[in-house]
C-alpha positions in Angstrom: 0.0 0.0 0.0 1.7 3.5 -0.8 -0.8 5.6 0.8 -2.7 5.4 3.7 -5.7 7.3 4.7 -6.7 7.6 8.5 -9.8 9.8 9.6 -9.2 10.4 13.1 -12.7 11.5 14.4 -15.1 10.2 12.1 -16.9 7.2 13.7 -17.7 5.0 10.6 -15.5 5.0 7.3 -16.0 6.7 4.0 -14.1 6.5 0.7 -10.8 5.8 1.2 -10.9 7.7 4.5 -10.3 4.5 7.0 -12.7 5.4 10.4 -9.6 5.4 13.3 -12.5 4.8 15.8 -14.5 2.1 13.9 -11.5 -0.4 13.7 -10.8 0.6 17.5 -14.3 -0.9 18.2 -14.1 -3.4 16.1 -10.8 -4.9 17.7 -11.9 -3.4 21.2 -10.7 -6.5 23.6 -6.9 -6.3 21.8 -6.8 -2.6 22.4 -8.2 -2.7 25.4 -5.6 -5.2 27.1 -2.8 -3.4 24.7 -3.4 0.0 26.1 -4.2 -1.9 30.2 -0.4 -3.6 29.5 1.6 -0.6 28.6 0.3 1.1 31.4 0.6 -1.7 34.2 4.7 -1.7 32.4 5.1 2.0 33.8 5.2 1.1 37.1 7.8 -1.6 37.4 9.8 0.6 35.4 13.0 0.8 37.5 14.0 4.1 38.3 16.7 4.4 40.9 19.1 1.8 42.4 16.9 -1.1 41.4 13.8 0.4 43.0 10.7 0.3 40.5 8.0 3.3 40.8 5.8 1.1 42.3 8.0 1.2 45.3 9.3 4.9 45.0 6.0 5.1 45.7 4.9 3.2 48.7 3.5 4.8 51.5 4.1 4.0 55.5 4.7 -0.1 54.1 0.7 -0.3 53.2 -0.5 2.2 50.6 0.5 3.0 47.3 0.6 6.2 45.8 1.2 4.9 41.9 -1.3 2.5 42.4 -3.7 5.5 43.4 -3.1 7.4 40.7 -5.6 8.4 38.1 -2.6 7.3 35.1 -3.1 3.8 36.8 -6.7 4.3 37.4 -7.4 4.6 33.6 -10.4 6.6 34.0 -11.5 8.2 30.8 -13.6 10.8 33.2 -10.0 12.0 34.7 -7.8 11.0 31.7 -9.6 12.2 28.3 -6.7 11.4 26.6 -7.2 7.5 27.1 -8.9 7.9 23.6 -5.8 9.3 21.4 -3.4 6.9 23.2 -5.5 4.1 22.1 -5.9 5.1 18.5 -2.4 6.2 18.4 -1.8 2.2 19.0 -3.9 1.7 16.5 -2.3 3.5 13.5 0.8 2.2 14.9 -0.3 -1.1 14.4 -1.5 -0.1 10.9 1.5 1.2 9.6 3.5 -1.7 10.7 0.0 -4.0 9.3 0.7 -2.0 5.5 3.8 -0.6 5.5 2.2 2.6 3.5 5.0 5.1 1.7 2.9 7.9 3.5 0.1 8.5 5.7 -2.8 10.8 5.4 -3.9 12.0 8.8 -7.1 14.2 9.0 -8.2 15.8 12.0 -6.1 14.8 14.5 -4.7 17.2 17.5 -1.4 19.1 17.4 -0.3 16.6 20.3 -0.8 13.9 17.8 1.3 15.4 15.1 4.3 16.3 17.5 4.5 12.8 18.5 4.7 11.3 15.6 7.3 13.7 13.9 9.4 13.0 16.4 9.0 9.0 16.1 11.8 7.4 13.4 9.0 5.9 11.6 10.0 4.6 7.8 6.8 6.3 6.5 5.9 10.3 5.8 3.0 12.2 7.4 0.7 14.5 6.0 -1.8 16.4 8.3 -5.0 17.6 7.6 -7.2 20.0 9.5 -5.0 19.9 12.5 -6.8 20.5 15.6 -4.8 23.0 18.1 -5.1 23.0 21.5 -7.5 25.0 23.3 -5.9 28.0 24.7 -5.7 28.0 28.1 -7.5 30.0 30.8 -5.0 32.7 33.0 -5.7 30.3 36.2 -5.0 27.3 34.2 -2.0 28.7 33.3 -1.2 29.5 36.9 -1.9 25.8 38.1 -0.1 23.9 35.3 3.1 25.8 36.0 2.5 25.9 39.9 1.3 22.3 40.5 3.3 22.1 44.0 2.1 25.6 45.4 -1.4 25.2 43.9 -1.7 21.5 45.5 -0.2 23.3 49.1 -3.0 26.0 49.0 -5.4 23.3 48.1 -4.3 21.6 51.0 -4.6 24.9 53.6 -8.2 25.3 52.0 -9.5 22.3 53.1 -8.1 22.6 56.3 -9.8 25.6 56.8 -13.5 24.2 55.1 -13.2 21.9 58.2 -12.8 24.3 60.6 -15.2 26.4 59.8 -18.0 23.6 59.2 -20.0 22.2 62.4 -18.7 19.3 64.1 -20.9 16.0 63.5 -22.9 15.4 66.4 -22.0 11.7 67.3 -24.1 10.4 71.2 -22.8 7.1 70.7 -20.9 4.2 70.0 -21.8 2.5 66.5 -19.9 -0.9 66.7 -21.0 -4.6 64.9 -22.9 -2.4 62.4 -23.0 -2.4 58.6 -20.5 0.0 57.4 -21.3 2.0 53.9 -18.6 4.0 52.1 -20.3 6.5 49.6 -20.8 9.5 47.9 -23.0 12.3 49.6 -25.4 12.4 46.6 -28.1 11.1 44.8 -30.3 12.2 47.7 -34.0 12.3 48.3 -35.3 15.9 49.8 -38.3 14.9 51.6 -40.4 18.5 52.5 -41.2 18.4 56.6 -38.6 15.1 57.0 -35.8 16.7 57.6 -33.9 14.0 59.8 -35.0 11.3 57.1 -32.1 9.9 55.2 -33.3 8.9 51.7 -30.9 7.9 49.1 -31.5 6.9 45.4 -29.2 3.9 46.2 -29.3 2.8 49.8 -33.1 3.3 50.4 -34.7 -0.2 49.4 -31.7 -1.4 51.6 -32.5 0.1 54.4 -36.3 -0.6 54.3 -35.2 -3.7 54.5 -32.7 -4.0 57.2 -34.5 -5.1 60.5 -35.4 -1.6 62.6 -32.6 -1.9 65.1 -29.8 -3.0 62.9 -26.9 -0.2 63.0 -25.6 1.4 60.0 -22.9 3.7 59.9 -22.4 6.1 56.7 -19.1 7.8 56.1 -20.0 9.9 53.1 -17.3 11.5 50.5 -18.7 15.4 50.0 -19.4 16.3 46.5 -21.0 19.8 46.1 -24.9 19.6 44.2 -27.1 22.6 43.5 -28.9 21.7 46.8 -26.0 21.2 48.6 -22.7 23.6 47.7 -20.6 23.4 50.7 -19.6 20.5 53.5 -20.4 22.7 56.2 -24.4 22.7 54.5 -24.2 18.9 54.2 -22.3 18.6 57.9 -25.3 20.5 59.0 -27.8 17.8 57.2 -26.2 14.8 58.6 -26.9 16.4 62.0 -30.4 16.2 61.7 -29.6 12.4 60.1 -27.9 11.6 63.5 -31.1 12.1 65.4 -32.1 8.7 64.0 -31.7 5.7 66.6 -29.7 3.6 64.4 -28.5 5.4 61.7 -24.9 7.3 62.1 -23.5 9.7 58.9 -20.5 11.5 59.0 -17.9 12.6 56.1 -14.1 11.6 55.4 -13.3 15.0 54.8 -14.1 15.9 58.5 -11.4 14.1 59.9 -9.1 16.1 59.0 -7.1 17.5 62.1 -3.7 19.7 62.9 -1.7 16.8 63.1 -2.7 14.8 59.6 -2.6 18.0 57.7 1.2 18.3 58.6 1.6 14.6 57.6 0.3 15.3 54.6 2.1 18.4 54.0 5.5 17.4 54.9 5.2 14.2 52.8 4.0 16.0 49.9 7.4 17.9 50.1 9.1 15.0 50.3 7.7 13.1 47.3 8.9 15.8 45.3 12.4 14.7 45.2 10.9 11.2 44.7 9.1 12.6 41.2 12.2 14.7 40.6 13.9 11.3 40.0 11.3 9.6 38.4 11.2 12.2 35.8 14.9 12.0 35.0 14.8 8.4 34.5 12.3 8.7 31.2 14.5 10.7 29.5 17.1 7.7 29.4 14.4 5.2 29.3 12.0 3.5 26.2 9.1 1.4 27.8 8.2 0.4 24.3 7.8 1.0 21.0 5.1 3.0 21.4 6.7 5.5 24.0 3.8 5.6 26.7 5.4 7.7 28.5 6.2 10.7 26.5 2.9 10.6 25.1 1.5 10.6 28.5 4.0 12.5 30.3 1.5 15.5 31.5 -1.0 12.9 33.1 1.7 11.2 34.7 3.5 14.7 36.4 -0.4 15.3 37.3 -0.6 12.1 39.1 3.0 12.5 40.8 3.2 15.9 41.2 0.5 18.0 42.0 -2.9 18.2 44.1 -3.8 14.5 43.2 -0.5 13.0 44.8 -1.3 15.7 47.8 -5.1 14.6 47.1 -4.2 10.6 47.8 -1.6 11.5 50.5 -4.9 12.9 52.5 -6.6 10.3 51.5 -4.1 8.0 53.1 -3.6 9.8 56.2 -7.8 10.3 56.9 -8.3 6.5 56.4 -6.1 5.0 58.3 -6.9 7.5 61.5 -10.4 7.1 60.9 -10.0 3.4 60.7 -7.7 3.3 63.7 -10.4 4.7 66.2 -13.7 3.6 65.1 -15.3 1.2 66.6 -14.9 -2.1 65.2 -17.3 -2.9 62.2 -18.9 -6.3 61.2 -19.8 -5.6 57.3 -18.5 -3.5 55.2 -19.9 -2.3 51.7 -18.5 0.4 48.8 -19.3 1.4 45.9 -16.9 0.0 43.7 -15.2 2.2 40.7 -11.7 1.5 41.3 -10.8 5.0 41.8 -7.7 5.5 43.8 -9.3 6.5 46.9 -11.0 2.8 47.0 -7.3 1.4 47.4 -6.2 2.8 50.8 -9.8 2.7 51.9 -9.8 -1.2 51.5 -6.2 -1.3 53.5 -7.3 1.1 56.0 -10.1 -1.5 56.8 -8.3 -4.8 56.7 -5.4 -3.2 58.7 -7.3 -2.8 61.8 -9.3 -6.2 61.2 -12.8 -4.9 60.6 -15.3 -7.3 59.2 -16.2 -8.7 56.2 -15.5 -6.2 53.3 -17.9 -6.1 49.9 -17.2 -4.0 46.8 -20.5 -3.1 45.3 -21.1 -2.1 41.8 -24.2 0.2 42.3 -24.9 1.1 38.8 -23.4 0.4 35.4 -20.0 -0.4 33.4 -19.1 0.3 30.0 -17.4 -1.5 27.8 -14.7 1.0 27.3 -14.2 1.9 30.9 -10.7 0.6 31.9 -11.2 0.9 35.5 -12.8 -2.2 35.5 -10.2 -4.2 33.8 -8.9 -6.6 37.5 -6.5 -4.3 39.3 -5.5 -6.9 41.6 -3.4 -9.0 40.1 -1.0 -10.7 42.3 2.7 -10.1 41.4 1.3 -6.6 41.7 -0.5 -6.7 45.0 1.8 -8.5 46.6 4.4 -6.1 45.4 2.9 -2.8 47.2 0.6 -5.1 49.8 -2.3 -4.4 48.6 -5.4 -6.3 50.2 -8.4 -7.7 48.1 -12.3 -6.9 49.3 -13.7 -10.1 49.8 -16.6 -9.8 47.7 -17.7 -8.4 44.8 -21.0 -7.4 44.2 -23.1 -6.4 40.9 -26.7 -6.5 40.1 -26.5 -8.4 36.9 -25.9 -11.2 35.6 -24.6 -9.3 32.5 -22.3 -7.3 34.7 -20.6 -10.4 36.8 -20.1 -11.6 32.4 -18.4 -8.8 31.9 -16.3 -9.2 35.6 -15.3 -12.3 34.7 -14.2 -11.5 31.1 -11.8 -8.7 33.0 -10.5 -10.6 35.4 -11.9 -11.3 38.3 -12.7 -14.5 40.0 -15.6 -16.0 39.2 -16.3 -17.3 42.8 -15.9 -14.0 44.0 -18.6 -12.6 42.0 -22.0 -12.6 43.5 -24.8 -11.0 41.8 -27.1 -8.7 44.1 -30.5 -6.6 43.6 -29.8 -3.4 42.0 -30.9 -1.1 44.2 -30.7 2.1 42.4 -32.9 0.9 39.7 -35.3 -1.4 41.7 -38.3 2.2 41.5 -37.8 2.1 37.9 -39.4 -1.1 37.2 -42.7 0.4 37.5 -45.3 0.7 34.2 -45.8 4.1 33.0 -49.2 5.9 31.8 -47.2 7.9 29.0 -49.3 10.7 27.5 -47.6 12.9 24.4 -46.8 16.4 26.5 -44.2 18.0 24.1 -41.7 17.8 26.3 -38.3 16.6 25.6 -35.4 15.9 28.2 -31.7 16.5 27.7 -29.5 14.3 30.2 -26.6 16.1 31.8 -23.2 14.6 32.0 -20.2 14.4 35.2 -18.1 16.1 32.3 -18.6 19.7 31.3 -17.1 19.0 27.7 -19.8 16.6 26.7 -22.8 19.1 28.4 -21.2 21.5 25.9 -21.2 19.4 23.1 -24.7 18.1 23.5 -26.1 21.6 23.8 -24.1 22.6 20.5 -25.6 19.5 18.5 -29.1 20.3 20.1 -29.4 23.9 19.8 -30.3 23.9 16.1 -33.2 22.2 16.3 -35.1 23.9 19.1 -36.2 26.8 16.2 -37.2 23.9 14.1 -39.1 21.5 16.3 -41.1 24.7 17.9 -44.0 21.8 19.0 -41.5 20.9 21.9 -40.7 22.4 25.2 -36.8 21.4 26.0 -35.6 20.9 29.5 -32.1 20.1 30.6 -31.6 18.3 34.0 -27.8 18.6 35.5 -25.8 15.3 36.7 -26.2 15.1 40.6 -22.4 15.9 40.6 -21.9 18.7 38.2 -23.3 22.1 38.1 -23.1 22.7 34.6 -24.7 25.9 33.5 -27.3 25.5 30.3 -26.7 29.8 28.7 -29.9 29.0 26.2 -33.3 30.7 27.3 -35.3 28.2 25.5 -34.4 25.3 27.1 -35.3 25.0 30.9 -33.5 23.5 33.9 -35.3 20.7 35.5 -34.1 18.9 38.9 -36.5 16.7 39.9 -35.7 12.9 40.3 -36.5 11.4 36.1 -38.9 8.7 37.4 -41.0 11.6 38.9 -41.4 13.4 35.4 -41.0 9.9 33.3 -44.9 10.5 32.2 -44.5 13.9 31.0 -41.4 13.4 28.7 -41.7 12.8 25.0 -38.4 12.0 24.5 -35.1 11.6 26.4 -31.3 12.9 24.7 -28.9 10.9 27.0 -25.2 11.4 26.8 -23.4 8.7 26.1 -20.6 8.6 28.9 -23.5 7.9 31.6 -25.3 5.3 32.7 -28.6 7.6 32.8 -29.9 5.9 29.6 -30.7 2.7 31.7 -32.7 4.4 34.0 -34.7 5.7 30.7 -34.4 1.9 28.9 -35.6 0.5 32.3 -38.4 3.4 31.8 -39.7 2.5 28.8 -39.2 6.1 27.5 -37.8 6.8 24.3 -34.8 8.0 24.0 -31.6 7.9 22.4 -27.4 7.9 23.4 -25.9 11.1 21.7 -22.7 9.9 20.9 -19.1 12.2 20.0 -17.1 11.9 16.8 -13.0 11.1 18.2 -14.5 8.6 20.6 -15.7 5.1 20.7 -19.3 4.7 21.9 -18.5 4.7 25.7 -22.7 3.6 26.5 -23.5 1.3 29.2 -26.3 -0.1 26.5 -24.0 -0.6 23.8 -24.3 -4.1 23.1 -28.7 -3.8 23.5 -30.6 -4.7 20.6 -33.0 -1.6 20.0 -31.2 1.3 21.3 -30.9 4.6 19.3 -27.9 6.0 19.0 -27.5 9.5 17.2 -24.3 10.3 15.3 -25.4 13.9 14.1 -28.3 17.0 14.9 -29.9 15.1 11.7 -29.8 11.7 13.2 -31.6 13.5 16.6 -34.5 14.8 14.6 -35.0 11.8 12.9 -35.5 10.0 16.1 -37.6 12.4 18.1 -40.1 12.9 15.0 -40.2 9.0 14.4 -42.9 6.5 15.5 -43.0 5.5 19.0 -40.9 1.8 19.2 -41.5 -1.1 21.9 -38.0 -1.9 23.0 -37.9 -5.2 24.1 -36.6 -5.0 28.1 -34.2 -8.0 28.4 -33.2 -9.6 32.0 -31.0 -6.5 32.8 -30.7 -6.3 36.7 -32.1 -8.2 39.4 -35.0 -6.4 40.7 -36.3 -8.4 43.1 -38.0 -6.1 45.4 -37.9 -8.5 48.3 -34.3 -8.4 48.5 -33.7 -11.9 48.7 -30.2 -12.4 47.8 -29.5 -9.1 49.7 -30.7 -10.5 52.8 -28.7 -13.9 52.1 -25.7 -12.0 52.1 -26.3 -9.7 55.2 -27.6 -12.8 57.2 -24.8 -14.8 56.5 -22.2 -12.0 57.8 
């Protein structure tokens, strides 16, 4: 072949323009474990006197600051650029598949076309419509260039949120109960209730629970329209604690004098650690591909700046919380394999609390690499990392796809789903003219899906257009015509017409569950990230034309296959609870 032709955001191929992202999908499991290797590689990469960064990185013998990192997390929420390292592998592996005199490149970003220029590749490039790099905001600026000062004030300011919020009132000892780790979200605001804890998640649970079984909930803060600042939420927990057997309090609200100048002082000290680090990649090749120039900005973030000073805290807050509370029978999560989850799982089995469960509350897609098995043992046993000892997941599907990545089949039990056992219920539809747009976590693709949508809303003048914000992101919808809604979607299901879901959240099974129509709104540069993927009947829009189409087209029965468990009576639930 003399010349080869790559189209580096398109999603499906035209002419001779080969689709970067459709052969991506359609090798998905090779790329997938390609891009999983390389990055596992990094860390035994041997930096100084025979001492790999896994442990340059170890932290008081039990935690593990590489391992916490969002690099090793592979998160394509934290690390956006997940998506040009994998097609990046992919052209590699073209070239090398046709050996092409030159390649055509079209749309790629100027990051692409520096790496490759500066690769010895026996091939020439030529670039079209290169796509520069957004400039960058003064403060941006500021923080890039000041990682270590702008992680230290970041450090003082939290210090200072906890002394200013009010303490958490706590009358009593909560011992033998069932522990739950969690985000402070997803939360039912029940008008003259105000000491009644109701969570999207946890609630079917805890109607369940016998009335004087003890639960303690240590809640991670994450700021909501209702809710902006940990000392408003420290101040609703209070009211929680007034329950007899109920106990809330927050991570973030253990911070003292004495862990903050752990943290601090250890954050200096880790800099010389990274200062090494660094040096050794300029002398070393991991691979062909050269992982680590490519990803050398994501890696200084994870090593450098407020996320190393970030998991430091973490460290620090777990293992004192874990040190002095009571002793706990059962343990549950909510599993995403973000760092935080690893010294919160050694924190617990350090000082021999119970029984420890990892539960998958809600979805995974197929091209979200934090699932992949992170506990492989020539790692764990490297850094000492300890293992939940359950995993839990409210499919059958799921525990498929946890098997296929990894993980032990006999550790795999399959649960209720709580979160979605309210949407099982049959809706009375009736045509309103009302159409929903889904928000996402990530402010890029709110932007994006407003762009594509925008157009329409002076053509389809029969519909009213509403936009409801993800529980964690405030995102801020500049168009008069289209209205912010907040209300839970199974309490306006019957009014909507039509549901525009992004497709890098797991909102489109609530809607699928439903019955609604609706489609996934998916991105040209990226693979279709949608928990429903793989579902025969689901809608997914490529373009403003493919949206119209959809809205303005005949209502379709979607067939609702054996998605979750949603057995209301909890049964396997209770098996598990009773037998621990």
């Amino acid at each position: 072949m003399k010349t080869l032709t790559i189209d580096w955001n398109e999603l499906k191929s035209k002419g001779n323009f080969i689709s970067i992202i459709q052969y991506l999908e359609q090798n998905e499991d090779f790329y997938k474990k390609k891009y999983y290797d390389q990055i596992e590689k990094i860390g035994f990469l041997n930096v100084n006197k025979g001492r790999n960064i896994f442990k340059l990185y170890q932290y008081k013998s039990l935690y593990n600051l590489w391992q916490m990192s969002s690099i090793v997390e592979k998160s394509f929420f934290k690390t956006p650029e997940i998506f040009e390292h994998l097609k990046l592998l992919v052209l590699i592996d073209l070239i090398k598949k046709n050996s092409p005199i030159q390649v055509n490149v079209k749309g790629c970003g100027v990051e692409i076309v520096n790496f490759l220029n500066s690769k010895n590749l026996e091939t020439s490039f030529n670039f079209q419509k290169i796509i520069l790099k957004p400039n960058e905001s003064i403060l941006e600026k500021i923080k890039n260039k000041n990682q270590v000062l702008y992680a230290l004030f970041w450090l003082v300011y939290q210090y200072f949120k906890k002394l200013k919020a009010p303490s958490i009132r706590n009358y009593r000892k909560i011992e033998n109960s069932i522990f739950i780790m969690d985000y402070f979200a997803h939360l039912n605001f029940i008008k003259n209730k105000p000491s009644f804890y109701s969570s999207n998640i946890w609630e079917p649970l805890l109607k369940k629970l016998p009335k004087n079984r003890s639960v303690y909930f240590l809640h991670h803060f994450i700021p909501t329209k209702k809710i902006k600042s940990i000392g408003e939420a420290a101040k609703k927990v209070n009211n929680f604690n007034f329950h007899k057997y109920q106990f809330h309090n927050f991570l973030e609200l253990n911070l003292n004098l004495i862990i903050f100048l752990k943290v601090f002082f250890n954050f200096i000290l880790f800099q010389f650690k990274t200062k090494k680090v660094f040096s050794s990649f300029k002398k070393v090749t991991l691979d062909e591909h050269n992982s680590i120039n490519f990803l050398k900005d994501s890696i200084k973030k994870s090593l450098k700046g407020k996320e190393l000073i970030q998991n430091i805290l973490y460290i620090e807050l777990f293992d004192d919380f874990f040190k002095k509370i009571e002793p706990q029978k059962i343990g549950i999560y909510l599993q995403e394999n973000q760092g935080w989850e690893f010294a919160f799982i050694n924190a617990w089995k350090k000082y021999s609390h119970g029984k420890l469960f990892a539960y998958n509350s809600a979805s995974i897609s197929n091209w979200d690499l934090r699932f992949m098995y992170p506990f492989h043992k020539s790692k764990i046993t490297l850094i000492k990392q300890k293992i939940p000892d359950e995993f839990l997941v409210g499919s059958k599907h799921y525990k498929d796809i946890y098997i296929k990545n990894g993980y032990n089949k006999n550790s795999i039990k399959d649960v209720e789903a709580l979160r979605y056992l309210k949407l099982s219920k049959k809706l009375d539809k009736m045509p309103k003219g009302k159409i929903l747009i889904m928000g996402s976590i990530t402010n890029s693709v709110n932007e994006f899906m407003i762009h594509s949508i925008q157009p329409l809303i002076t053509k389809l003048t029969q519909f009213k257009w509403y936009f409801k914000p993800h529980p964690a992101n405030s995102f801020c919808v500049k168009d008069k015509n289209i209205q912010i809604i907040t209300k839970d979607l199974s309490e306006i299901a019957n009014d909507l017409d039509f549901v525009i879901c992004p497709s890098d959240s797991s909102v489109a099974i609530d809607c699928y569950l439903l019955g609604l129509n609706f489609l996934v709104l998916l991105r040209k540069g990226f693979p279709n990230t949608s928990t429903l993927k793989n579902i025969n009947g689901i809608n997914f829009a490529y373009s403003t034309n493919d949206i119209k189409k959809f809205i303005l087209s005949k209502n379709r029965e979607i067939k609702k296959e054996d998605f979750f468990n949603l057995d209301k009576n909890l049964n396997k639930w209770n098996l598990i609870l009773q037998k621990n």
